[in-house]
N, C-alpha and C positions, 0 to 999 in steps of 0.2 A: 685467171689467165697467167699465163708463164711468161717475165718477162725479163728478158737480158740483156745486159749491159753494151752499147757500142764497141767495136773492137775498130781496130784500122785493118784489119781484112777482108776482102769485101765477101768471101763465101764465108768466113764465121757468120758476118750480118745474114747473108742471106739466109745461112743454116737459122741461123734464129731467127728470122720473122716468118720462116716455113713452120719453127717452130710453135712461135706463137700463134698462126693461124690454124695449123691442125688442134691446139689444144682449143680455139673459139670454136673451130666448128663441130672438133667433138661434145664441147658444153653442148651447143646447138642442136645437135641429132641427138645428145640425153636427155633434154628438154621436150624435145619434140617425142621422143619413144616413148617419155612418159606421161605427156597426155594424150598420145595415144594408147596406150593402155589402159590408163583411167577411163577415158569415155568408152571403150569396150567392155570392163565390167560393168561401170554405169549402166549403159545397154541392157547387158545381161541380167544384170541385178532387175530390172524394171521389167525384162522380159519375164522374169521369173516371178513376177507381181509378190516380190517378199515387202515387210513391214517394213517403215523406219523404224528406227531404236524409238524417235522421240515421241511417235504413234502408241508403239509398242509401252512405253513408260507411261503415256495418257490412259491405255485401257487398264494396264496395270494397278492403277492410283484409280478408276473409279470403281475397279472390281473391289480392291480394297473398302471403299466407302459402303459400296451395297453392302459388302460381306457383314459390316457392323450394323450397318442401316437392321438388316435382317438381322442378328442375333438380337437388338432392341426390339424390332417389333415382337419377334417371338416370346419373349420377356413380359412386355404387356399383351399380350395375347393369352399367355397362360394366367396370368394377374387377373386379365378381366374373366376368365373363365373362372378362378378362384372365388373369385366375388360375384360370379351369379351363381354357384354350386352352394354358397352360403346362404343366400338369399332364398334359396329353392329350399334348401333343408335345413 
């Protein structure tokens, strides 16, 4: 907030505390425009059923672990196939 010094004139005071209250209520309606914006993308976002990031990072991180999980089994799968082709012949 913008604020100035007492003067002994009384339209400077007035000029400044006109002044100080347009720059409160401009805070005030930037405040307000901006969470009203937010809750409209919000909205939109949800109407749009997209993922969170932090969902998003969850499937991410267990696709990871299958992906190795799998390269292991396939590893022992071949191993045990190796060992009964032995066994056979």
């Amino acid at each position: 907030m913008i604020f100035m010094t007492q003067t002994k004139n009384p339209f400077l005071d007035q000029m400044a505390g006109a002044m100080n209250s347009a720059a409160g209520f401009t805070q005030g309606l930037w405040a307000e425009a901006e969470t009203f914006f937010r809750l409209q993308a919000e909205k939109i976002l949800t109407d749009m059923n997209l993922v969170r990031r932090e969902e998003f990072d969850a499937v991410k991180e267990m696709t990871a672990k299958l992906s190795d999980e799998t390269v292991d089994l396939k590893k022992r799968i071949e191993s045990l196939e190796s060992l009964v082709k032995e066994k056979k012949g």
